[in-house]
Structure formats: structure tokens, C-alpha cells
N, CA, C and O atoms as a GROMACS GRO file, in nm:
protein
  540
    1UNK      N    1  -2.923  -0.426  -0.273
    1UNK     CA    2  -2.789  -0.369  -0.276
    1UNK      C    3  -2.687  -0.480  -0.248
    1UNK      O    4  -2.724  -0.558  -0.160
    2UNK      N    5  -2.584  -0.502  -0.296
    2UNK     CA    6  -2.467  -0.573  -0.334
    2UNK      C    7  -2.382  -0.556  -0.209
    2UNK      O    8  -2.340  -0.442  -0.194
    3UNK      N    9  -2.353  -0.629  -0.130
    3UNK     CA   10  -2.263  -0.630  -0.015
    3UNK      C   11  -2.078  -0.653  -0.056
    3UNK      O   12  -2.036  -0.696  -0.164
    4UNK      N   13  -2.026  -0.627   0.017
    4UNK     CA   14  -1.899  -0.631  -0.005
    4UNK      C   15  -1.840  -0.805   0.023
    4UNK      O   16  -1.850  -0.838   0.141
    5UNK      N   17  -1.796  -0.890  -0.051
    5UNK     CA   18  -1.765  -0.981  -0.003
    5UNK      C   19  -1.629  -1.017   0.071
    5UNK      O   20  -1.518  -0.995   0.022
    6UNK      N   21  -1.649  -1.069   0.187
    6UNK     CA   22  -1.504  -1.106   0.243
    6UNK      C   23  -1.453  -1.282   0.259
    6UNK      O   24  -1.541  -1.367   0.247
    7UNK      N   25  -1.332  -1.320   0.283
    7UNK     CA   26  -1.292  -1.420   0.333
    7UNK      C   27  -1.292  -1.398   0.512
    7UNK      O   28  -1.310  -1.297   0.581
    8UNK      N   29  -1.263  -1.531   0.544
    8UNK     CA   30  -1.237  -1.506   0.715
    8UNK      C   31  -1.125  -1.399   0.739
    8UNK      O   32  -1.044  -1.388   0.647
    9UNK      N   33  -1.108  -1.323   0.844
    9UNK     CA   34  -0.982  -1.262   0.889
    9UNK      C   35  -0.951  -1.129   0.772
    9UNK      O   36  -0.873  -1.035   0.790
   10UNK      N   37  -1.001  -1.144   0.700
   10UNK     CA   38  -1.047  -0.968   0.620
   10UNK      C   39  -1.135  -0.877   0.636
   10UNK      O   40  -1.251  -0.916   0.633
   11UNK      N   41  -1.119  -0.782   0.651
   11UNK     CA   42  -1.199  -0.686   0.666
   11UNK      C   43  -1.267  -0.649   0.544
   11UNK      O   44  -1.228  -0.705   0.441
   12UNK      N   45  -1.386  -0.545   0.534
   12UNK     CA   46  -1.448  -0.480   0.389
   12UNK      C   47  -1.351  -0.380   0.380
   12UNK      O   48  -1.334  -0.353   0.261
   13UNK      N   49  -1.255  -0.288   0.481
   13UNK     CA   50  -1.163  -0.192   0.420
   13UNK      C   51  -1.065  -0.269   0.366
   13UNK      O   52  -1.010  -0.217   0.269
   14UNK      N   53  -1.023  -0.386   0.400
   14UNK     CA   54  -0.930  -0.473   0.336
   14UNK      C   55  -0.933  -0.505   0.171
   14UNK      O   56  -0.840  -0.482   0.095
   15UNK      N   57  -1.046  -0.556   0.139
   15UNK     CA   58  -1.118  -0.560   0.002
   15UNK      C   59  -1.089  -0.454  -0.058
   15UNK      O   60  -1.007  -0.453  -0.150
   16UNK      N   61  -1.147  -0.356  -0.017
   16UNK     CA   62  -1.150  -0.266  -0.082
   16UNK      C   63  -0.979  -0.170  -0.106
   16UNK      O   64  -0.946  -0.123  -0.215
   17UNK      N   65  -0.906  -0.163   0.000
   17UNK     CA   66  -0.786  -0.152  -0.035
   17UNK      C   67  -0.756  -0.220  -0.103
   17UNK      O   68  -0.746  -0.164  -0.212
   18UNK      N   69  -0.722  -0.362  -0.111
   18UNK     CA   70  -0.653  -0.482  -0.233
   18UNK      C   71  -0.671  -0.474  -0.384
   18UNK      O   72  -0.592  -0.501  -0.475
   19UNK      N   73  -0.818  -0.421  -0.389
   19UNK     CA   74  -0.882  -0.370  -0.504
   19UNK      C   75  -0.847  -0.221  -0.558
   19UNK      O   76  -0.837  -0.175  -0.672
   20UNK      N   77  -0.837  -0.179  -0.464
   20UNK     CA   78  -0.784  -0.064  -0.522
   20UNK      C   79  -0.610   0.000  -0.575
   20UNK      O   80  -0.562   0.088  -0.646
   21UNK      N   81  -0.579  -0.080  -0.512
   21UNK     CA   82  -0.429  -0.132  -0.512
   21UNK      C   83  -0.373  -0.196  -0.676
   21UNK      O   84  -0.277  -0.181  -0.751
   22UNK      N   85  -0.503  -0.274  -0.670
   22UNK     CA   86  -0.417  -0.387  -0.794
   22UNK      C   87  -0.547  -0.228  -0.872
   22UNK      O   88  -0.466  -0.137  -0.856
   23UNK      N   89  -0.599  -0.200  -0.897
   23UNK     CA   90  -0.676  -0.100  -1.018
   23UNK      C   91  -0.565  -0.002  -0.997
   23UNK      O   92  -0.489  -0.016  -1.092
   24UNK      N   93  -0.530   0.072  -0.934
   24UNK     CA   94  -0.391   0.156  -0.903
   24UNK      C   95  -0.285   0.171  -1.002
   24UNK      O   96  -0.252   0.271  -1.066
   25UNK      N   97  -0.217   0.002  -1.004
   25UNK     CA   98  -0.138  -0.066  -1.071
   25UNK      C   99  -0.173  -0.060  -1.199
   25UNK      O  100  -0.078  -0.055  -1.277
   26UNK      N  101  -0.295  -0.060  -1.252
   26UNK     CA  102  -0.336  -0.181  -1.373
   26UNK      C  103  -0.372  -0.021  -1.481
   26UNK      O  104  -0.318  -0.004  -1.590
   27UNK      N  105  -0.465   0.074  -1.422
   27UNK     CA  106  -0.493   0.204  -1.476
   27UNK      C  107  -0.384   0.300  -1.418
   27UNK      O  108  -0.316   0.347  -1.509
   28UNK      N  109  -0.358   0.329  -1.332
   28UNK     CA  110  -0.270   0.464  -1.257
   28UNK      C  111  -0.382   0.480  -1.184
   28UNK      O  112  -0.492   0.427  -1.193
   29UNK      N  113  -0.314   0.600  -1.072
   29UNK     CA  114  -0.427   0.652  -1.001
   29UNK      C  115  -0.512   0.744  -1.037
   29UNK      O  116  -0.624   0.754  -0.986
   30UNK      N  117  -0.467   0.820  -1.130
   30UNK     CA  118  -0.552   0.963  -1.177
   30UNK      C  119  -0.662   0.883  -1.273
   30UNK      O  120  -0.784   0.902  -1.270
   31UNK      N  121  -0.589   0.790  -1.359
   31UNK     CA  122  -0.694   0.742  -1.411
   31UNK      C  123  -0.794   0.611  -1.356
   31UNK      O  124  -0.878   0.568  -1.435
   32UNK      N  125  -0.788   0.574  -1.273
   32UNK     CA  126  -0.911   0.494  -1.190
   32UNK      C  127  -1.004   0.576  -1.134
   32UNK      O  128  -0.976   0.691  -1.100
   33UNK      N  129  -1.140   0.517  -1.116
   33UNK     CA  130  -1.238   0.596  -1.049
   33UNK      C  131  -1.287   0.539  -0.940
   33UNK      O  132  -1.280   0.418  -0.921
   34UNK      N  133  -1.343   0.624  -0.857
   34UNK     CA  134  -1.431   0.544  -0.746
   34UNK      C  135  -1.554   0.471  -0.825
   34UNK      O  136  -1.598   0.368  -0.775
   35UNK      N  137  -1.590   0.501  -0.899
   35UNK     CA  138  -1.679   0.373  -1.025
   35UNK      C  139  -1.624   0.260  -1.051
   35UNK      O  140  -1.684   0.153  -1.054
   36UNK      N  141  -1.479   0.281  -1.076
   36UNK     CA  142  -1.426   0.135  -1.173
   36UNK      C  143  -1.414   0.090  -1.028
   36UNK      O  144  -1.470  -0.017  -1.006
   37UNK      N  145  -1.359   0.141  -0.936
   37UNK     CA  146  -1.344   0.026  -0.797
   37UNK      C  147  -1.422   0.014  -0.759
   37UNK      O  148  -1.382  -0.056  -0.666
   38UNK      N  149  -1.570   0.024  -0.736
   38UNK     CA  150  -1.752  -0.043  -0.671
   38UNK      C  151  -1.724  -0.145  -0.788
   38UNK      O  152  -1.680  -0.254  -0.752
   39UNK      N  153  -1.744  -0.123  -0.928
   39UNK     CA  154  -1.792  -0.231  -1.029
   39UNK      C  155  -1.693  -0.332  -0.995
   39UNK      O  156  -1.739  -0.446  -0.983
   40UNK      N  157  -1.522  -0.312  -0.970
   40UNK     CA  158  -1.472  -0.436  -0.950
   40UNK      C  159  -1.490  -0.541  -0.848
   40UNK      O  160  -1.477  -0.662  -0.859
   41UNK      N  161  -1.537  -0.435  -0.701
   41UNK     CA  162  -1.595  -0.466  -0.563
   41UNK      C  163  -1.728  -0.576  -0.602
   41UNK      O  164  -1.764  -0.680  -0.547
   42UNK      N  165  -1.782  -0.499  -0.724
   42UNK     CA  166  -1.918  -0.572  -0.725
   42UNK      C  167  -2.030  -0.462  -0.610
   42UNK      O  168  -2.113  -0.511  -0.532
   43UNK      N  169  -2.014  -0.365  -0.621
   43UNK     CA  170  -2.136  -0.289  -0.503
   43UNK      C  171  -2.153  -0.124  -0.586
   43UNK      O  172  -2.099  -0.100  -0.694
   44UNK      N  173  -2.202  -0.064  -0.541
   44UNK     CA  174  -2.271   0.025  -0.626
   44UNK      C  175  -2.160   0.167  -0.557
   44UNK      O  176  -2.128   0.156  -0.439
   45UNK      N  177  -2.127   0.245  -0.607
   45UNK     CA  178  -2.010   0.375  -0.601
   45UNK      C  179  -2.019   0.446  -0.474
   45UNK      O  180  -1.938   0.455  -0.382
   46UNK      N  181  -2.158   0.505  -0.495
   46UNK     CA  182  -2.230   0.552  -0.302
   46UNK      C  183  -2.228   0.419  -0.208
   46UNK      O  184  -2.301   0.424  -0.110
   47UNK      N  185  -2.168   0.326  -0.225
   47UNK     CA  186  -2.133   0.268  -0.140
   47UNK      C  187  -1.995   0.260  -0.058
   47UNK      O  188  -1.964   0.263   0.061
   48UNK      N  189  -1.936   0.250  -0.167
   48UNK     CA  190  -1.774   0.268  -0.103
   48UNK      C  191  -1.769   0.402   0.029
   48UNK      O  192  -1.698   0.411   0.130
   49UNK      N  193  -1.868   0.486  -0.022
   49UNK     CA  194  -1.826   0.577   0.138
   49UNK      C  195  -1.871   0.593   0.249
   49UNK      O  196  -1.889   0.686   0.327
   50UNK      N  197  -1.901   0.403   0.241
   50UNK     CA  198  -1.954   0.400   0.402
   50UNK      C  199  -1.831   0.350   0.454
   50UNK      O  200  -1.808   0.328   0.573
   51UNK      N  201  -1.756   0.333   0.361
   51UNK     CA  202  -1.599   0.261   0.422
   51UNK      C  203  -1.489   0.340   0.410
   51UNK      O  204  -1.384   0.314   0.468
   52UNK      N  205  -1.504   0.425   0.346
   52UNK     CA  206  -1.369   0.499   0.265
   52UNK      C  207  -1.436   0.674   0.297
   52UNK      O  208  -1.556   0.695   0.315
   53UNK      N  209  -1.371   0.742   0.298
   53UNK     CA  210  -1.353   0.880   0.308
   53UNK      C  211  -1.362   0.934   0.144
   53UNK      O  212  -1.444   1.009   0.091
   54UNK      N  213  -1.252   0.870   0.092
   54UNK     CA  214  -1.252   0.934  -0.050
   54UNK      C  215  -1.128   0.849  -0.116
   54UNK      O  216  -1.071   0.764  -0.048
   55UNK      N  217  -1.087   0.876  -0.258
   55UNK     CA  218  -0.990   0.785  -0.311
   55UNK      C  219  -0.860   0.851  -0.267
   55UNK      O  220  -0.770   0.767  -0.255
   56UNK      N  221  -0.837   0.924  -0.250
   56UNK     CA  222  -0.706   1.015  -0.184
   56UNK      C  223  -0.635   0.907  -0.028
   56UNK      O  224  -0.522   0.863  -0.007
   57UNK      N  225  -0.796   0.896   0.071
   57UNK     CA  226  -0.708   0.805   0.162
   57UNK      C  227  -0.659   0.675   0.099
   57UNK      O  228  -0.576   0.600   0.150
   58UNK      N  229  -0.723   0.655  -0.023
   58UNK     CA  230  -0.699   0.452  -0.069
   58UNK      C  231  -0.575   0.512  -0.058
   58UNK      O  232  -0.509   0.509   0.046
   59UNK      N  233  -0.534   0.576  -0.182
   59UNK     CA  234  -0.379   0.589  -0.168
   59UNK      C  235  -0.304   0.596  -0.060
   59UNK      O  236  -0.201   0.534  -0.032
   60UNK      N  237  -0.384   0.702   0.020
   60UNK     CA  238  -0.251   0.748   0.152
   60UNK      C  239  -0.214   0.574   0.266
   60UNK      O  240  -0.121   0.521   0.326
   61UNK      N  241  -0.336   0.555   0.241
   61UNK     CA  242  -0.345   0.404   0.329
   61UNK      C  243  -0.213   0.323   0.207
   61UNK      O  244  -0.091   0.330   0.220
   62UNK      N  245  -0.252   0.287   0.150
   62UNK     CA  246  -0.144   0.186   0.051
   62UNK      C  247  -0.044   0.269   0.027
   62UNK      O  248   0.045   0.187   0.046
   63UNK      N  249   0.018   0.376  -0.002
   63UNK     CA  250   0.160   0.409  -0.009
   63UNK      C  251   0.246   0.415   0.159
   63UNK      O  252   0.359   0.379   0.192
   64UNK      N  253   0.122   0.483   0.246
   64UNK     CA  254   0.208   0.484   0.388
   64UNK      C  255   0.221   0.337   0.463
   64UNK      O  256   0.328   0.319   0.521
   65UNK      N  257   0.113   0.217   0.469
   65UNK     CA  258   0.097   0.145   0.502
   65UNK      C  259   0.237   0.051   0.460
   65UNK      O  260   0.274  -0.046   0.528
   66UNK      N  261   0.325   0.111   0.306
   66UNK     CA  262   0.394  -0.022   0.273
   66UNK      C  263   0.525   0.024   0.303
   66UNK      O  264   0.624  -0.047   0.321
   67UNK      N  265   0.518   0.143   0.308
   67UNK     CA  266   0.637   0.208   0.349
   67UNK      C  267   0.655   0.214   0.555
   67UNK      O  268   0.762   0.237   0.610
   68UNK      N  269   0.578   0.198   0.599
   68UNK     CA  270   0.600   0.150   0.736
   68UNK      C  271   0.645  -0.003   0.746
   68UNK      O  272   0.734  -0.044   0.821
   69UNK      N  273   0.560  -0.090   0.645
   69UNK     CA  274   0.582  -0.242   0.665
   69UNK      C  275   0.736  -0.254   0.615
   69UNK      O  276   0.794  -0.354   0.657
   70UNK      N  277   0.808  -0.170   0.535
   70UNK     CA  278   0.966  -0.180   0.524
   70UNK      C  279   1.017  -0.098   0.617
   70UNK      O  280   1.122  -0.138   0.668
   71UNK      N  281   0.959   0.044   0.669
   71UNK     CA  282   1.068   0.046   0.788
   71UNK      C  283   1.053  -0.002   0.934
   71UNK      O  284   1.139   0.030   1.016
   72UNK      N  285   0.969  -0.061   0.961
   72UNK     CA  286   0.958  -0.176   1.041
   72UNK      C  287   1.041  -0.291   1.056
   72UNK      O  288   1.098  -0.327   1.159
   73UNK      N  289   1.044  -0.351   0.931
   73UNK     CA  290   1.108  -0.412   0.916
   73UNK      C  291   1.233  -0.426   0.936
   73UNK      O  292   1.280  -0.517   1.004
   74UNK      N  293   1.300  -0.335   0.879
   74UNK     CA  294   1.414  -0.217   0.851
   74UNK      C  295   1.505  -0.265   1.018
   74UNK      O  296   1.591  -0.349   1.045
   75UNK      N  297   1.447  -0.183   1.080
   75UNK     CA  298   1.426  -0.169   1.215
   75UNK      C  299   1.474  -0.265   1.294
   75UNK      O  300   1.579  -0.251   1.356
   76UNK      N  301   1.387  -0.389   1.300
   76UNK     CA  302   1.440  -0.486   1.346
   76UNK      C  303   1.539  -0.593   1.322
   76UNK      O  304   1.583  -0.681   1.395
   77UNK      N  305   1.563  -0.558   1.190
   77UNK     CA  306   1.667  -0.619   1.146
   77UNK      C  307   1.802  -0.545   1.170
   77UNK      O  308   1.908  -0.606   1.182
   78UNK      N  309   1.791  -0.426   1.177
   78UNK     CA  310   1.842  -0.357   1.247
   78UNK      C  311   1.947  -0.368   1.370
   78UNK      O  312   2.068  -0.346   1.382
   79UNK      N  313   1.829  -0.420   1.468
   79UNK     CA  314   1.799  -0.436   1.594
   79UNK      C  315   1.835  -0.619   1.609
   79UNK      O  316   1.781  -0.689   1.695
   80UNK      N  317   1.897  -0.650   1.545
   80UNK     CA  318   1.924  -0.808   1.558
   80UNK      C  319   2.105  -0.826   1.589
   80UNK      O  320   2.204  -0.753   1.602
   81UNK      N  321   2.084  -0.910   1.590
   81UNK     CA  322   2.262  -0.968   1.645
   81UNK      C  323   2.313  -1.009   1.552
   81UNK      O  324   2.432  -1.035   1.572
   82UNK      N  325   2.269  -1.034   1.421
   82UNK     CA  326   2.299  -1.093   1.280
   82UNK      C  327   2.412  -1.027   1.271
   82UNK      O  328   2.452  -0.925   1.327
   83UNK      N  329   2.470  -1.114   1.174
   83UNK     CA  330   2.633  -0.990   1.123
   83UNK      C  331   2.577  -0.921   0.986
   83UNK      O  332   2.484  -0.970   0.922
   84UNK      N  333   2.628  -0.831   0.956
   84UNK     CA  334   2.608  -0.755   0.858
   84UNK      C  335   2.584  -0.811   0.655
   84UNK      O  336   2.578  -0.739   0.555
   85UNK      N  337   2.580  -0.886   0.662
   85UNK     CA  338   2.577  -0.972   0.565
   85UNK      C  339   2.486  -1.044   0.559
   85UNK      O  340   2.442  -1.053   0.445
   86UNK      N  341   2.419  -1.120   0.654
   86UNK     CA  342   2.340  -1.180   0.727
   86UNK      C  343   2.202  -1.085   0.718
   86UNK      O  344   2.109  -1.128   0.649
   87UNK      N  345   2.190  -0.975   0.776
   87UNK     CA  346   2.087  -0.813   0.774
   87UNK      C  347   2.117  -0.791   0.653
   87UNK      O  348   2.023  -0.721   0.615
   88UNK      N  349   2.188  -0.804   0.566
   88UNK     CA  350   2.140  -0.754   0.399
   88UNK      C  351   2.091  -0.858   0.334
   88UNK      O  352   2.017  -0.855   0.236
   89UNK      N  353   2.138  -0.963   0.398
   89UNK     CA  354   2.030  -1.080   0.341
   89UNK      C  355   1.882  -1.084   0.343
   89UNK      O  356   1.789  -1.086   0.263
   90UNK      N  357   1.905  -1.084   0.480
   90UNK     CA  358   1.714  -1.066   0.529
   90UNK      C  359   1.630  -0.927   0.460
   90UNK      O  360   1.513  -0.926   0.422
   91UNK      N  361   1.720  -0.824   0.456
   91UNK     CA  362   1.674  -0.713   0.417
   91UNK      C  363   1.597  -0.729   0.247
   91UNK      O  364   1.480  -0.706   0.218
   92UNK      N  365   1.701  -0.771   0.164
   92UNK     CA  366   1.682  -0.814   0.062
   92UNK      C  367   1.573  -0.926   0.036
   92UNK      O  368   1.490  -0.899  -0.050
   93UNK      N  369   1.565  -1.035   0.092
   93UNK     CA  370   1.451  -1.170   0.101
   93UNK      C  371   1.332  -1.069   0.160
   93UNK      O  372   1.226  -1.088   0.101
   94UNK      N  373   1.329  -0.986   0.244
   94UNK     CA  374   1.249  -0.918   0.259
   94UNK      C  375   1.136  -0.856   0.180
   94UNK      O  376   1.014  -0.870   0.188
   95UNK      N  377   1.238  -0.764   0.081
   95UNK     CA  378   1.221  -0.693  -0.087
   95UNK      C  379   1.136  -0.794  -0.151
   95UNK      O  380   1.017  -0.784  -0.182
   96UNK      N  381   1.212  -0.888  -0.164
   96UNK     CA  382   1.165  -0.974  -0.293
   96UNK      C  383   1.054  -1.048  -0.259
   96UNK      O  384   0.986  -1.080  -0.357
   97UNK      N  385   1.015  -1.084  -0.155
   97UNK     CA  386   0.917  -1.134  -0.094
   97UNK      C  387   0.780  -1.027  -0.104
   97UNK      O  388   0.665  -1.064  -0.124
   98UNK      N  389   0.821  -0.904  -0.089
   98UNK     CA  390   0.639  -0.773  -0.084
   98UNK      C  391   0.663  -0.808  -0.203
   98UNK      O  392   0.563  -0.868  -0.242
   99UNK      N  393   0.758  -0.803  -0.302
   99UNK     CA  394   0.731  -0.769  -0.462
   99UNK      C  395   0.636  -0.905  -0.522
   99UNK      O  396   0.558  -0.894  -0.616
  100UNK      N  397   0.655  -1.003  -0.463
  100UNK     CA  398   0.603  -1.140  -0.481
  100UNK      C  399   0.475  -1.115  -0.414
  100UNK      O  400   0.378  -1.067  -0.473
  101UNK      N  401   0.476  -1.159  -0.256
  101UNK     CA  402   0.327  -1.150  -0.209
  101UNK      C  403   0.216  -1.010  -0.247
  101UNK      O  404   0.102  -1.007  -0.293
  102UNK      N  405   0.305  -0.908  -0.206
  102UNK     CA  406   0.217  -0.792  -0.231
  102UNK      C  407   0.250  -0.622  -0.357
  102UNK      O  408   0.238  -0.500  -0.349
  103UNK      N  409   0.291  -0.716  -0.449
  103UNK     CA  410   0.321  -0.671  -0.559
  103UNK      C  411   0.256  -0.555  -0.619
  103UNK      O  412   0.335  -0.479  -0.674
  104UNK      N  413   0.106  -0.513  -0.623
  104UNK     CA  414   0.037  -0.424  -0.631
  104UNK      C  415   0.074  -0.322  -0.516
  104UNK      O  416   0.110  -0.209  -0.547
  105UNK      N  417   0.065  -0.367  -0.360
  105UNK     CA  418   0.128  -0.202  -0.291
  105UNK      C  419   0.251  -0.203  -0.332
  105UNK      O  420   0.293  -0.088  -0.341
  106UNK      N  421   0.307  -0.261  -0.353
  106UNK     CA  422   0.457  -0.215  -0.362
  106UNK      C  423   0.450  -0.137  -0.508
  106UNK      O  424   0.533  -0.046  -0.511
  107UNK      N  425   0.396  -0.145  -0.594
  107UNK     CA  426   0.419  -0.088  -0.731
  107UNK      C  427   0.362   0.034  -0.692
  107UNK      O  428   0.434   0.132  -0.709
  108UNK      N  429   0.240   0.054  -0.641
  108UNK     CA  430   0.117   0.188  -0.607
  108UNK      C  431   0.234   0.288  -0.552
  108UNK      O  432   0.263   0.386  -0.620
  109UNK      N  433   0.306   0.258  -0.416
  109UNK     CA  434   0.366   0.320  -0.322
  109UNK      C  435   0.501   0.328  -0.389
  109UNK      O  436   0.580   0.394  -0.321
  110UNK      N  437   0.560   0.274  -0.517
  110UNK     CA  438   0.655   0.327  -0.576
  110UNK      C  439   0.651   0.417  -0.695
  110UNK      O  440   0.742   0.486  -0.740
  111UNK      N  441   0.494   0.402  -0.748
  111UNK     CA  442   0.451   0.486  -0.834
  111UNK      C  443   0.414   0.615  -0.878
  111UNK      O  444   0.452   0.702  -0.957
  112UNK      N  445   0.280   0.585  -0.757
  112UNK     CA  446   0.184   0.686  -0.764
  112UNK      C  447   0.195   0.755  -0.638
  112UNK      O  448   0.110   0.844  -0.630
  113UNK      N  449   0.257   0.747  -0.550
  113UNK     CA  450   0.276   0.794  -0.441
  113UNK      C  451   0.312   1.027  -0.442
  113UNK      O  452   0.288   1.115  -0.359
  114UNK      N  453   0.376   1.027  -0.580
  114UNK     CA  454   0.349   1.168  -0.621
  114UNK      C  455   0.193   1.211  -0.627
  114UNK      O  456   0.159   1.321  -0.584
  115UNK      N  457   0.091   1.113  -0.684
  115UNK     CA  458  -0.067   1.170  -0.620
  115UNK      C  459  -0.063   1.219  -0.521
  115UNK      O  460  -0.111   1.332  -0.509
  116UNK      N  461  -0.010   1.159  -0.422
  116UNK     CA  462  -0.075   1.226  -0.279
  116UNK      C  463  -0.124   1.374  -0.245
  116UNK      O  464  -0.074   1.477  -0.292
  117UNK      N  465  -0.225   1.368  -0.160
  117UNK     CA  466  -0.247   1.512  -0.110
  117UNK      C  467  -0.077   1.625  -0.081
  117UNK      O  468   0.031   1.584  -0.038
  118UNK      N  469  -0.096   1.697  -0.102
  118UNK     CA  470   0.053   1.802  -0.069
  118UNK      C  471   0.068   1.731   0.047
  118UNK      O  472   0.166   1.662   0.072
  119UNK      N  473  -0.045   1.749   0.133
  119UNK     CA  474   0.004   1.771   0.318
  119UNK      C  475   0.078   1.683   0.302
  119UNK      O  476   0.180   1.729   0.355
  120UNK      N  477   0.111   1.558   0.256
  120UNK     CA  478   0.108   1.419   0.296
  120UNK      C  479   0.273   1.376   0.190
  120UNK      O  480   0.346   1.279   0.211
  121UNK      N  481   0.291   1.478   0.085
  121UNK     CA  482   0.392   1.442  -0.024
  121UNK      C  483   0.533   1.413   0.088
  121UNK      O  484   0.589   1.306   0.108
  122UNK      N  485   0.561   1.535   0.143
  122UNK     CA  486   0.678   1.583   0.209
  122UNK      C  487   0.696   1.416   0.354
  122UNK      O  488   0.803   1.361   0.380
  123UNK      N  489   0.604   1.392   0.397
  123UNK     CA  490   0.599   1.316   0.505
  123UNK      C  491   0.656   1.165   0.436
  123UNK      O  492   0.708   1.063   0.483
  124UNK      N  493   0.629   1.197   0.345
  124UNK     CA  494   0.572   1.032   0.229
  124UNK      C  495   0.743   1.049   0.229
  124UNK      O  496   0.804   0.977   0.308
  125UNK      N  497   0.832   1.152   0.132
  125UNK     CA  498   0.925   1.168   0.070
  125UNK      C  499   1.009   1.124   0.158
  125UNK      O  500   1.095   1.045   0.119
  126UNK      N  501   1.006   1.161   0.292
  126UNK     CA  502   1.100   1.152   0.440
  126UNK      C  503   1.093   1.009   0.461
  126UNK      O  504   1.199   0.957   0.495
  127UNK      N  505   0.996   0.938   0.448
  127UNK     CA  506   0.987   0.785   0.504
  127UNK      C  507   1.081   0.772   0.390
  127UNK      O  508   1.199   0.765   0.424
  128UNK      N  509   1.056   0.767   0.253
  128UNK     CA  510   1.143   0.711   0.158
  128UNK      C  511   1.291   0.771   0.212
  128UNK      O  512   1.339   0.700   0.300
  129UNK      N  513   1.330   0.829   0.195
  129UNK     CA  514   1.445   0.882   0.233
  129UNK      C  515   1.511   0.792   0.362
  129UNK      O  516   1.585   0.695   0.349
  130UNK      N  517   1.475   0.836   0.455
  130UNK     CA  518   1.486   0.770   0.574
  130UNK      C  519   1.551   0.654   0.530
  130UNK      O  520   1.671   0.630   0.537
  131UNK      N  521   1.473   0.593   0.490
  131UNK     CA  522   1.459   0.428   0.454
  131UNK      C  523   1.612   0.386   0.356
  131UNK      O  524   1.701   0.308   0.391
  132UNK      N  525   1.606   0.456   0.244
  132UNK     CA  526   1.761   0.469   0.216
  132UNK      C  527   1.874   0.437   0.266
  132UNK      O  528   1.956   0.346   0.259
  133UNK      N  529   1.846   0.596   0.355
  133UNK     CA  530   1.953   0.633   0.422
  133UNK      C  531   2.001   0.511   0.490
  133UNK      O  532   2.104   0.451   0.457
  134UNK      N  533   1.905   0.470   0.605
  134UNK     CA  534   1.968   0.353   0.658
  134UNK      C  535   2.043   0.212   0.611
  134UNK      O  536   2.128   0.139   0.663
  135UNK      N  537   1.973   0.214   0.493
  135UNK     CA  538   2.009   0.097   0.427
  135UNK      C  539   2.152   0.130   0.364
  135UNK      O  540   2.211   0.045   0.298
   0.00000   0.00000   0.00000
């Protein structure tokens, strides 16, 4: 059986999120499978759920995960002494920077983020909102 490969300082849920992220992007979510993400992993399908629950959390993990890493962000910039011009700067270099480094969550969590489980739509919708608003 085919192990999951990592670099230092990654995890196998890491992998496997990144991968599922950029397949997300590349097919949509309805149309990717927990098949096409083992074959891209390189490990066999009944494997992925020694790590994963199901493809529902990939998503909930990568749409909520990127939407905290901006209002986090958000937040402290916020929370700075900068003048206001200055905080839309950073805010912005911010933007352009996930779209650069992490370009796949940011597309997933602007995309497909209507997949989500119901429970999870309304919670999802409020962070976006939120996030707006402040800005």
C-alpha cells in the first residue's frame, strides 16, 4: 500500500487538503471524486479515510480555513495604529498575496463554497459578510 508523501513541517491532512484544493479548482467540487484525489495523492481511495471523514469536510476545512485566515487578518490590521490608507494597503497586499501564494483556497472558498453542507452554508455566508462589512 502506497503511503502518503510529505515534506518536513506538513502534515498527511495537509497533502491531502492542497490536493484537494487545487482538484477543487481544476474539476469543481461536485465533479471531483474521492478517486481522482487518492490517484493524485498516489494511495488507494479507502485510504483517504483514515485521514479525512469524507469530501464535504475537504471543503468545509478549505472554504472556512481561508475565510478565517482573512478575518484574522482583517482584525489585526484593524487593531494597528496605521492610518487608514496605510490598513487598506496592507489589507489589499494581503489579497494579492493568498491569490499568489494560495491561489487554489482562495478560488475553492470563492467558488464552491455554495457545496457546503446546509448546516454550514448560513455560518460560511456570515463570515463572508462580516468580512465586507468591515472592510
Amino acid at each position: 500500500m502506497a503511503r502518503i508523501k510529505t515534506d518536513k513541517d506538513v502534515t498527511k491532512k495537509e497533502v491531502i487538503l492542497n490536493t484537494a484544493a487545487s482538484l477543487f479548482r481544476q474539476r469543481g467540487y461536485k465533479a471531483s471524486s474521492m478517486r481522482d484525489l487518492a490517484e493524485k495523492i498516489g494511495i488507494e481511495a479507502a485510504s483517504l479515510y483514515n485521514h479525512i471523514r469524507s469530501k464535504s469536510e475537504l471543503l468545509y476545512d478549505i472554504c472556512f480555513s481561508t475565510a478565517a485566515l482573512y478575518n484574522e487578518h482583517l482584525e489585526s490590521v484593524e487593531n494597528s495604529k496605521q492610518t487608514n490608507l496605510k490598513k487598506v494597503e496592507d489589507i489589499l497586499r494581503f489579497q494579492i498575496r493568498q491569490m499568489i501564494d494560495n491561489s487554489d483556497y482562495v478560488i475553492v472558498a470563492d467558488r464552491e463554497w455554495v457545496h457546503l453542507d446546509d448546516a454550514y452554508i448560513a455560518n460560511y455566508q456570515s463570515m463572508k459578510h462580516n468580512y465586507r462589512k468591515r472592510m
